[in-house]
DRENPA-3360 file (N, C-alpha, C; in nm, 2 decimals, always signed):
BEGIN
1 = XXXXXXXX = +8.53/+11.86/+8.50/+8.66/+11.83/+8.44/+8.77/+11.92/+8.49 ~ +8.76/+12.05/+8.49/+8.82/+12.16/+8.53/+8.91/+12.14/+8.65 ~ +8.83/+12.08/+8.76/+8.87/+12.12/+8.93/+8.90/+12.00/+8.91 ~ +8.86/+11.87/+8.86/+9.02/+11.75/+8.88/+9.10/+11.77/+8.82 ~ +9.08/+11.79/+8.71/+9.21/+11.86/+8.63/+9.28/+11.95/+8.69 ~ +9.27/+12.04/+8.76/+9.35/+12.12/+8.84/+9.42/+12.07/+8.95 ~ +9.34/+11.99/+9.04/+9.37/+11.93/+9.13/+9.52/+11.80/+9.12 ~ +9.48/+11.75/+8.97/+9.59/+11.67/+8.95/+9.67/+11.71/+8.93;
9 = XXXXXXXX = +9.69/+11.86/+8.85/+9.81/+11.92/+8.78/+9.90/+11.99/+8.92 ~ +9.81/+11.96/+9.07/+9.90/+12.03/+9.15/+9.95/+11.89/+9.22 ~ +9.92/+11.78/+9.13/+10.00/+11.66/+9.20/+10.10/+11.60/+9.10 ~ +10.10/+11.63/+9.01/+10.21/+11.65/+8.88/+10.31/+11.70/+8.94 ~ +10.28/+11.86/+8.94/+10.38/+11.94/+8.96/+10.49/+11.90/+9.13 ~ +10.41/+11.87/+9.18/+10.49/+11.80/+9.34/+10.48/+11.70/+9.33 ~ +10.52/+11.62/+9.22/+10.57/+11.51/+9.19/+10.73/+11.52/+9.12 ~ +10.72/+11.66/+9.00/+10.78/+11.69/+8.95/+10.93/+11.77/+9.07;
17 = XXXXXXXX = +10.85/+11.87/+9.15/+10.95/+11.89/+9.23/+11.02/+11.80/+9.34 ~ +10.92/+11.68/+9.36/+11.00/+11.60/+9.47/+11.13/+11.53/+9.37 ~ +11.13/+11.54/+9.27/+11.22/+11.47/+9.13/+11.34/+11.54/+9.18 ~ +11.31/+11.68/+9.16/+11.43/+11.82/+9.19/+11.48/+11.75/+9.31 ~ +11.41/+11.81/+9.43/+11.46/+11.76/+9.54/+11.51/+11.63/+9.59 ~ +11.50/+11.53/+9.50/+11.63/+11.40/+9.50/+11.74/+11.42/+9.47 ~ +11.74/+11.50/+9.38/+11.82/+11.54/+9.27/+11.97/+11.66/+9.39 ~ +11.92/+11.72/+9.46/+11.96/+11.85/+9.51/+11.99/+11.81/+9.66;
25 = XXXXXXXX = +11.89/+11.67/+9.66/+11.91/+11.65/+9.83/+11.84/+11.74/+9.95 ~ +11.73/+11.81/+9.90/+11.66/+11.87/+9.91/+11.55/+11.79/+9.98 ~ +11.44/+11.83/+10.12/+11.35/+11.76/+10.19/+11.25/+11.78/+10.13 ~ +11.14/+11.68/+10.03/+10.96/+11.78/+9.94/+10.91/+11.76/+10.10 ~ +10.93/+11.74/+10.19/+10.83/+11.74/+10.27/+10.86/+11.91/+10.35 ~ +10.95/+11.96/+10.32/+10.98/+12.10/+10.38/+10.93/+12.18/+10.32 ~ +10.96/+12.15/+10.14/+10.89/+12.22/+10.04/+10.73/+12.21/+10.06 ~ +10.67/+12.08/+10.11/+10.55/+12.05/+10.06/+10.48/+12.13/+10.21;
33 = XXXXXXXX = +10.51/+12.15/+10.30/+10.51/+12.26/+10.41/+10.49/+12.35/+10.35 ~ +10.61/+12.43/+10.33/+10.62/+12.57/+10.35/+10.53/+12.63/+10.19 ~ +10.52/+12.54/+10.12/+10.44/+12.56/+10.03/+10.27/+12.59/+10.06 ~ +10.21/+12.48/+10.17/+10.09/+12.46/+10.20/+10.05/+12.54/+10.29 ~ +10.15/+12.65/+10.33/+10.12/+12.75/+10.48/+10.07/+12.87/+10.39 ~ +10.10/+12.87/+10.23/+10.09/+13.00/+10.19/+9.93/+12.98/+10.19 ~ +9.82/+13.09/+10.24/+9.70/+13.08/+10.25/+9.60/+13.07/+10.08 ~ +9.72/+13.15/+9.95/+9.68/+13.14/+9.84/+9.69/+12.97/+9.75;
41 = XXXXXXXX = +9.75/+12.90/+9.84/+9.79/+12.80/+9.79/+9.69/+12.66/+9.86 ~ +9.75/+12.63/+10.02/+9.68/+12.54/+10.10/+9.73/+12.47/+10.09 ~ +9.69/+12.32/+10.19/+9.79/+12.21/+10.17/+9.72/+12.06/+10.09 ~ +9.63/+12.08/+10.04/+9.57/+11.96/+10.02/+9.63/+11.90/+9.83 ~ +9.64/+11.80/+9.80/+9.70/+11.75/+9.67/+9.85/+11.83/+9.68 ~ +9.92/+11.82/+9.75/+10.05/+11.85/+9.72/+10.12/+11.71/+9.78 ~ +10.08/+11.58/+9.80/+10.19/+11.50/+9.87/+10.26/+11.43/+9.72 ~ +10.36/+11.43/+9.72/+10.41/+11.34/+9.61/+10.43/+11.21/+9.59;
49 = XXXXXXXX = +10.44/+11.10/+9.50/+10.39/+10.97/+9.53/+10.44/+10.92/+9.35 ~ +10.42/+10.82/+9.36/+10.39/+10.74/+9.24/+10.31/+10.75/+9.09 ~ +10.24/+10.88/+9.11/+10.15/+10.92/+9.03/+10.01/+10.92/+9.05 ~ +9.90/+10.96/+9.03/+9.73/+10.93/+9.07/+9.72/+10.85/+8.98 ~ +9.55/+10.83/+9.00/+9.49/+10.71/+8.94/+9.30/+10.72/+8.99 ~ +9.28/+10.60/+9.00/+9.16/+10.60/+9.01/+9.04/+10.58/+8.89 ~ +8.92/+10.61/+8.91/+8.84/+10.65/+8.83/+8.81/+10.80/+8.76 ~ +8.85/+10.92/+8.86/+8.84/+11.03/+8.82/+8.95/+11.10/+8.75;
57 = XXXXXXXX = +9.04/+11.10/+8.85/+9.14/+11.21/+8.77/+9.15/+11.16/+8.65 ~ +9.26/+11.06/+8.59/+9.30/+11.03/+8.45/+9.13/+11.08/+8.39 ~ +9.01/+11.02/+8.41/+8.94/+11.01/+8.30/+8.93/+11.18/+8.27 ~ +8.88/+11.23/+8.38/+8.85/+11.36/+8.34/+8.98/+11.49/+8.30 ~ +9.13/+11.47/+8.35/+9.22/+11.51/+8.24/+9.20/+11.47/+8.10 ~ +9.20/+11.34/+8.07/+9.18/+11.36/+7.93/+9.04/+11.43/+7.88 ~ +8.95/+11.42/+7.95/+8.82/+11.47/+7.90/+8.84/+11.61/+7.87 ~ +8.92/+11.68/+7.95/+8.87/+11.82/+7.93/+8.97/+11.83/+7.82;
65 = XXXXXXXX = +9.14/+11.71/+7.83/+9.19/+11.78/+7.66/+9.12/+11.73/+7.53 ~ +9.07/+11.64/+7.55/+8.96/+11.63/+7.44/+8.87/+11.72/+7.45 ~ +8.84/+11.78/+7.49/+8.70/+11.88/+7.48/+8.78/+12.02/+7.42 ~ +8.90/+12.06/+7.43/+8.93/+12.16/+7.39/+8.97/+12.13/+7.23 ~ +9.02/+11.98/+7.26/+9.11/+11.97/+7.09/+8.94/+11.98/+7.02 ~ +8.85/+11.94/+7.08/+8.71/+11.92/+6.95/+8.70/+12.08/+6.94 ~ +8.76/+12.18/+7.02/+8.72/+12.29/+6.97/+8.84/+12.40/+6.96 ~ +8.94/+12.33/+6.88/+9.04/+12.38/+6.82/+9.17/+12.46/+6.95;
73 = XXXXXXXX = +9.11/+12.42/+7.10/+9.21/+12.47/+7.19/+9.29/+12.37/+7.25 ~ +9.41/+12.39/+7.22/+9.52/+12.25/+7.27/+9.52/+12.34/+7.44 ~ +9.49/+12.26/+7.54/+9.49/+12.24/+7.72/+9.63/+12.22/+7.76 ~ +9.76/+12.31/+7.72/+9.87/+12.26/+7.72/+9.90/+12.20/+7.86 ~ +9.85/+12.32/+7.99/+9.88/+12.22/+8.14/+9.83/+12.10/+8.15 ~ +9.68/+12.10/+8.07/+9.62/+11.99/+8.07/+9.71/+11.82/+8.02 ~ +9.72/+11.88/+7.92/+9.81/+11.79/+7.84/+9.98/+11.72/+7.92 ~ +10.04/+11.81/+8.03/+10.12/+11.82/+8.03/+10.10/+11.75/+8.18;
81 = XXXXXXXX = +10.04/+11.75/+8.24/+9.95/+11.69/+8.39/+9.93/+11.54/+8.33 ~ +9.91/+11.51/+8.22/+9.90/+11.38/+8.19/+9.98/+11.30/+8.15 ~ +10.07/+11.39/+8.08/+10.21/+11.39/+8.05/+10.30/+11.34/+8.16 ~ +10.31/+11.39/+8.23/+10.40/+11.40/+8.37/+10.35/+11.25/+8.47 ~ +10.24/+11.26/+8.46/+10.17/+11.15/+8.55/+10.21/+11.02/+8.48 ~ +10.20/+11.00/+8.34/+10.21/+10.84/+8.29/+10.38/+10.82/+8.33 ~ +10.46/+10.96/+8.32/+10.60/+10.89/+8.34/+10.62/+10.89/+8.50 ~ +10.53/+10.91/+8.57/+10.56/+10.92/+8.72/+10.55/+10.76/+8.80;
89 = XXXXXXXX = +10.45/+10.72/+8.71/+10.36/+10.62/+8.71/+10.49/+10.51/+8.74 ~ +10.58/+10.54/+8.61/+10.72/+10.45/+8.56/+10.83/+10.47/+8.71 ~ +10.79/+10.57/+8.78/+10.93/+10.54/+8.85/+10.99/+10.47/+8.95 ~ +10.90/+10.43/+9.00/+10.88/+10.28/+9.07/+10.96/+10.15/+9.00 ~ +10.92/+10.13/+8.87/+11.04/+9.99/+8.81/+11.18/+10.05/+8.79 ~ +11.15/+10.18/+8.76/+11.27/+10.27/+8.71/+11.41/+10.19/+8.85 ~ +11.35/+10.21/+8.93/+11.42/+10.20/+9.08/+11.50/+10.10/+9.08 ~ +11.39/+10.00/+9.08/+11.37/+9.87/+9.08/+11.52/+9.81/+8.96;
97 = XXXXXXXX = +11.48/+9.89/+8.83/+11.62/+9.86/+8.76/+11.73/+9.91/+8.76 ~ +11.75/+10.03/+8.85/+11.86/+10.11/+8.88/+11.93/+10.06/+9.00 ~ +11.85/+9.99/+9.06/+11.96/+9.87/+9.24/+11.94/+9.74/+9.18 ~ +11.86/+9.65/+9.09/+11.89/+9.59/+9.07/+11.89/+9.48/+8.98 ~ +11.96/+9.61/+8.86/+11.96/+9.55/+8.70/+11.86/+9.48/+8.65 ~ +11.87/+9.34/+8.59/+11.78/+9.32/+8.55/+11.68/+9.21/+8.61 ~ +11.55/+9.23/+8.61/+11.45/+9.20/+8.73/+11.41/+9.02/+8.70 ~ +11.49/+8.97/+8.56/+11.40/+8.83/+8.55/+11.46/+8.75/+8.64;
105 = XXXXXXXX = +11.35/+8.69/+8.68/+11.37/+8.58/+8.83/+11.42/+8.65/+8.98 ~ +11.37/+8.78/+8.95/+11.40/+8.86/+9.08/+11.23/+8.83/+9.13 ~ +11.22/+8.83/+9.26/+11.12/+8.86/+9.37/+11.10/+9.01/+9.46 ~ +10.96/+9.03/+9.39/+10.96/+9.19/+9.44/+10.83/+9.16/+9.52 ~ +10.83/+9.22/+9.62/+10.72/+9.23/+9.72/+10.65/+9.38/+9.70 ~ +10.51/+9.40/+9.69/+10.45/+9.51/+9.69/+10.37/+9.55/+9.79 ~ +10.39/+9.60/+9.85/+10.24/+9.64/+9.93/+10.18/+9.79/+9.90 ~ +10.03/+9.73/+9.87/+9.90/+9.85/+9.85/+9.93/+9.83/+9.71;
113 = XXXXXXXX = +9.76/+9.81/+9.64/+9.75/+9.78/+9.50/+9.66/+9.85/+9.49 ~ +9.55/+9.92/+9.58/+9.47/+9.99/+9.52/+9.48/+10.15/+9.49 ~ +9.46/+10.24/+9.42/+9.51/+10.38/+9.38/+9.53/+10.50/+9.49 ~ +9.43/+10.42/+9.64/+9.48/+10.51/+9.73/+9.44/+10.40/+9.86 ~ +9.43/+10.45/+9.98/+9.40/+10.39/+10.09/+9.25/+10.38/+10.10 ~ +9.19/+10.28/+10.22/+9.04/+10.29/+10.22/+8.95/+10.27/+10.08 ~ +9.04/+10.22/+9.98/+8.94/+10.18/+9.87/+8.96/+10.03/+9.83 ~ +8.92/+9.97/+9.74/+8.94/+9.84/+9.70/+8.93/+9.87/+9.50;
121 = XXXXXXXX = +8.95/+9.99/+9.49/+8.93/+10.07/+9.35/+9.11/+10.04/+9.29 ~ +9.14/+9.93/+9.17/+9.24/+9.92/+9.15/+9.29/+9.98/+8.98 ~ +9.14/+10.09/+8.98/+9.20/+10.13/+8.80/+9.26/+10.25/+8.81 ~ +9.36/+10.27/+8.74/+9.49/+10.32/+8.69/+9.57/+10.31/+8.80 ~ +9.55/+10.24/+8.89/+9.70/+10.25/+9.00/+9.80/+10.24/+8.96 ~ +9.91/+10.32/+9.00/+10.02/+10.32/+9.01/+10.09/+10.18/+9.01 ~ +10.02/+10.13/+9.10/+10.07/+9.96/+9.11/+10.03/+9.91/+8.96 ~ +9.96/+9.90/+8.95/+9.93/+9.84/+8.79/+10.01/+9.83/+8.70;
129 = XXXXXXXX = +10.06/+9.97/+8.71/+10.19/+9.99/+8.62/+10.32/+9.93/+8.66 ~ +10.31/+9.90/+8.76/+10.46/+9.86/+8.86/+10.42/+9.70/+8.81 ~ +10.33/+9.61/+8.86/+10.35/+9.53/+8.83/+10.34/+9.48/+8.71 ~ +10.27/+9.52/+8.61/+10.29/+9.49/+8.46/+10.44/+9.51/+8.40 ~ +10.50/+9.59/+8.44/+10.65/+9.60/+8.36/+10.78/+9.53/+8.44 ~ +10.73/+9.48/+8.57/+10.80/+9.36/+8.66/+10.81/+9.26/+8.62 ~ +10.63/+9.20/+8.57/+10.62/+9.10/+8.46/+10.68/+9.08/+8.34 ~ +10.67/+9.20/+8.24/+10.73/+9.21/+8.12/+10.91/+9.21/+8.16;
137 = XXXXXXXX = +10.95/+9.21/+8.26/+11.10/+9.22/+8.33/+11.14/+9.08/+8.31 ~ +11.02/+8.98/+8.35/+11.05/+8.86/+8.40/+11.04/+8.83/+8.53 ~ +11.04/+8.95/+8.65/+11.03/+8.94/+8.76/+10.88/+8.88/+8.81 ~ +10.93/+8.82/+8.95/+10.79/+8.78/+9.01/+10.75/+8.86/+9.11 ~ +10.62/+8.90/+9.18/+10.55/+8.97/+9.22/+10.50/+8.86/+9.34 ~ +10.50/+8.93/+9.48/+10.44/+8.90/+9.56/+10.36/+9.07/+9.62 ~ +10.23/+9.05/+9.61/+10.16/+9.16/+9.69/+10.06/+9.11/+9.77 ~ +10.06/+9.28/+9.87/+9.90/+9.24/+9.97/+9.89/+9.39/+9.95;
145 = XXXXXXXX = +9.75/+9.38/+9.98/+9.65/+9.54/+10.00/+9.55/+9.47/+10.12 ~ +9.53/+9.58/+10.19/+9.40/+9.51/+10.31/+9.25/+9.47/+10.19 ~ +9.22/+9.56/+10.12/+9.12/+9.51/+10.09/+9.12/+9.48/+9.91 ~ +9.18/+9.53/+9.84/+9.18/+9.55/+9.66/+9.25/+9.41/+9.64 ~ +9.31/+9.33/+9.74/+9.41/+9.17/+9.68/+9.28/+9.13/+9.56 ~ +9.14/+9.10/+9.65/+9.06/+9.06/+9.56/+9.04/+9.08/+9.42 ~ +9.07/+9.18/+9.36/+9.01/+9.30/+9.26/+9.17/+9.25/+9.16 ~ +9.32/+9.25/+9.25/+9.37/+9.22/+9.19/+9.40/+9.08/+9.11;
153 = XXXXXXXX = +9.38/+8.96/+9.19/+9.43/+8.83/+9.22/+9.26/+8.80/+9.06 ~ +9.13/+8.89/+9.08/+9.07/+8.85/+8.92/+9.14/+8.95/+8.81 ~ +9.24/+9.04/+8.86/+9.27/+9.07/+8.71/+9.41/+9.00/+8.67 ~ +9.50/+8.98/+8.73/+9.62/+8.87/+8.72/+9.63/+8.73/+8.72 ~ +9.47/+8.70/+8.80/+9.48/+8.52/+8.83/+9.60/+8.50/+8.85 ~ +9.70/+8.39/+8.77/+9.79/+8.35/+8.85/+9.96/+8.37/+8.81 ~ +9.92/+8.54/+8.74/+10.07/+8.57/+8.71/+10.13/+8.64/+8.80 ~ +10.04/+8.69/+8.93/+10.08/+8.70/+9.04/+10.03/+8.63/+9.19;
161 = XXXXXXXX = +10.09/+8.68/+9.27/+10.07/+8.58/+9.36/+10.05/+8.68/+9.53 ~ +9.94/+8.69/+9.53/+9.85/+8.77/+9.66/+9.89/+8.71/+9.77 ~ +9.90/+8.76/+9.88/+9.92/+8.71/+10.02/+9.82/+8.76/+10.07 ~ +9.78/+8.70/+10.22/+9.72/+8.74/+10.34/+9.74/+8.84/+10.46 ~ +9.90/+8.84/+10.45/+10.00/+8.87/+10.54/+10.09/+8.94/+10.49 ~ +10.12/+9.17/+10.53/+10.22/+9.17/+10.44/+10.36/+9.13/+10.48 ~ +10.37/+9.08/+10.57/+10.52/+9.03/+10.56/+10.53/+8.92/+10.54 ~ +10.41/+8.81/+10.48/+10.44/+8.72/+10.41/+10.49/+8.75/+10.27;
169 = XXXXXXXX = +10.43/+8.85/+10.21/+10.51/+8.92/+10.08/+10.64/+8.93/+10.07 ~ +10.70/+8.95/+10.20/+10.85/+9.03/+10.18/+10.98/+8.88/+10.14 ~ +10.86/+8.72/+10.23/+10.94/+8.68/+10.25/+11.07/+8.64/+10.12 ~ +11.17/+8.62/+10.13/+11.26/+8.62/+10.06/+11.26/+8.74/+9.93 ~ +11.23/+8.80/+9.94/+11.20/+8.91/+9.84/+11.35/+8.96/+9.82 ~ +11.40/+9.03/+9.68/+11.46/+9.12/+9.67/+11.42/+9.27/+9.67 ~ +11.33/+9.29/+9.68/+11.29/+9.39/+9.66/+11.16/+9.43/+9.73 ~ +11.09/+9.53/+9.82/+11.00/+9.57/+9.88/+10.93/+9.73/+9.85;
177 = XXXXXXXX = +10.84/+9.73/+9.75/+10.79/+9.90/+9.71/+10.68/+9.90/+9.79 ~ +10.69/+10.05/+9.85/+10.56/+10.08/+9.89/+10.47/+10.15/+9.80 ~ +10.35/+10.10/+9.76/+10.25/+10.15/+9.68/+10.20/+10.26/+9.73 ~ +10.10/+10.21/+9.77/+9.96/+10.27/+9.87/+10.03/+10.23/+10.00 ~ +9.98/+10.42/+10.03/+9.98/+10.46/+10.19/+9.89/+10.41/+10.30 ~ +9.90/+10.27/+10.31/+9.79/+10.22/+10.37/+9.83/+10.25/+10.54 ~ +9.77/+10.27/+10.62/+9.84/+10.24/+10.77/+9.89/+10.14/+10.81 ~ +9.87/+10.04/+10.78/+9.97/+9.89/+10.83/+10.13/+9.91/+10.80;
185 = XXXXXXXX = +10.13/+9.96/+10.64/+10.25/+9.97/+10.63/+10.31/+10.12/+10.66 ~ +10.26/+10.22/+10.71/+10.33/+10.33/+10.74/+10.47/+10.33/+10.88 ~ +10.48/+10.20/+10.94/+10.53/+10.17/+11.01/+10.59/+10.04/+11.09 ~ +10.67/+9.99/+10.97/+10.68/+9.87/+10.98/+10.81/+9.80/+11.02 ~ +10.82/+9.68/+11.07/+10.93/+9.61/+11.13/+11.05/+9.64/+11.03 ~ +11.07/+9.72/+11.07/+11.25/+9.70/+10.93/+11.35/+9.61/+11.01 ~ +11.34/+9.59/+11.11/+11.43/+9.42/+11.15/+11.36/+9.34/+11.09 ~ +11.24/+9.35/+11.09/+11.16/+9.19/+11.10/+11.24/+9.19/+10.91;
193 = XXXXXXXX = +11.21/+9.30/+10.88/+11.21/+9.28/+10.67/+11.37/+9.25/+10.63 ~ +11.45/+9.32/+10.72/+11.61/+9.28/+10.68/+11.61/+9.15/+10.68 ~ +11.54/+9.07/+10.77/+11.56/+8.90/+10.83/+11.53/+8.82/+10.73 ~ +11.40/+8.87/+10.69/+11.31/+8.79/+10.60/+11.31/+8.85/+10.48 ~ +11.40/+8.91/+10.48/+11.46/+8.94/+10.25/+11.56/+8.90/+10.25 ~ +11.57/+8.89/+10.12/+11.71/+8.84/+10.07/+11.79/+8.91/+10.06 ~ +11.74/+9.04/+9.98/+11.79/+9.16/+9.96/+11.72/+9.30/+9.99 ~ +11.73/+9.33/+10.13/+11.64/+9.42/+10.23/+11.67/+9.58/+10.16;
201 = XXXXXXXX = +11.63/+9.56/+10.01/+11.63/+9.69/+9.92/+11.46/+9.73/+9.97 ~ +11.42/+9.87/+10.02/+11.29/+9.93/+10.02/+11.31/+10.08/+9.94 ~ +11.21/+10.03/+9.87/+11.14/+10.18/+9.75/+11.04/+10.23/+9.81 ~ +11.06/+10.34/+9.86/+10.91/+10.40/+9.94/+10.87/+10.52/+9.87 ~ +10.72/+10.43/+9.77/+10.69/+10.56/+9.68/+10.64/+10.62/+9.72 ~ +10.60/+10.66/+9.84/+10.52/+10.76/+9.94/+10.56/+10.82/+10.01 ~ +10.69/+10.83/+10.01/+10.78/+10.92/+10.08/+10.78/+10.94/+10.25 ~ +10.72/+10.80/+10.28/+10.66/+10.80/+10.44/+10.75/+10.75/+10.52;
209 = XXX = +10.84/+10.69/+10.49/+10.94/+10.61/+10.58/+11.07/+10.62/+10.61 ~ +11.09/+10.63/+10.77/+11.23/+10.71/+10.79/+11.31/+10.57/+10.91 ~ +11.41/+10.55/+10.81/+11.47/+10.43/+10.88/+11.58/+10.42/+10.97;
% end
């Protein structure tokens, strides 16, 4: 419990500062550098994103703050790593309602639904959360993932709508988030996406794309 719990709390926190650095105009990828050169520190779980997920981290954060509350010690980083993550989770629609108002009868294109790359593992993803409060928006959802569409398309059936192709997702979209850092989309036609959206708004929650 200990070492993902720690591990997440240093993806909290460089989540937290990439927040600052929007804020300041500030580069996290300079910070997330010069931070990862210090030899006490290192560079691994510092990329900032959307929030974690998966099977491990969430379960075992909460496990180890449960294991302290059964023994009268409140895990305040603990607590506060979990804390940070469920609203991190939110900042993706956050976006989405800040360019453009309100989302019913909007078309949002997603690409990557599973919690990281190279899996088809779609519990606690970030996307999950993005697309559940799209829906409760009223907005419709078009996504692809190379391999998790499946995993998705039985837990939504047909309140969303999976593609084959991700720039069949984009087509006519107002909106295009990047989820998951998958390699297909780390470098992608931004002519081809201006053409084929409506409204060639992109949220890159992975901080990967320079246009």
């Amino acid at each position: 419990y200990v070492a993902n719990t720690m591990l997440a709390m240093r993806i909290s926190f460089m989540n937290e500062v990439a927040g600052l650095c929007e804020k300041v105009g500030a580069d996290v990828h300079s910070v997330r550098r010069g931070v990862g050169r210090d030899d006490r520190i290192g560079s691994k779980f510092l990329y900032s994103g959307p929030g974690y997920g998966g099977s491990c981290f969430p379960k075992d954060v909460s496990a180890l703050v449960h294991t302290g509350r059964e023994n009268d010690v409140e895990i305040e980083l603990a607590v506060a790593t979990d804390r940070v993550n469920q609203r991190q989770k939110g900042i993706l629609v956050r976006k989405l309602r800040k360019h453009l108002g309100d989302l019913r009868g909007k078309r949002i294109a997603v690409w990557g639904i599973a919690f990281k790359p190279k899996t088809d593992d779609i519990r606690e993803s970030p996307a999950i959360t993005l697309i559940d409060s799209v829906i409760a928006d009223g907005g419709q959802i078009l996504a692809h993932d190379p391999i998790a569409g499946r995993n998705a398309k039985a837990l939504y059936k047909d309140e969303i709508k999976i593609v084959d192709d991700q720039y069949e997702a984009t087509e006519g979209a107002d909106a295009l988030v990047l989820v998951t850092e998958w390699r297909p989309y780390q470098s992608p036609d931004f002519e081809r996406l201006k053409d084929t959206m409506t409204i060639p708004l992109l949220i890159d929650g992975r901080n990967i794309w320079s246009t």
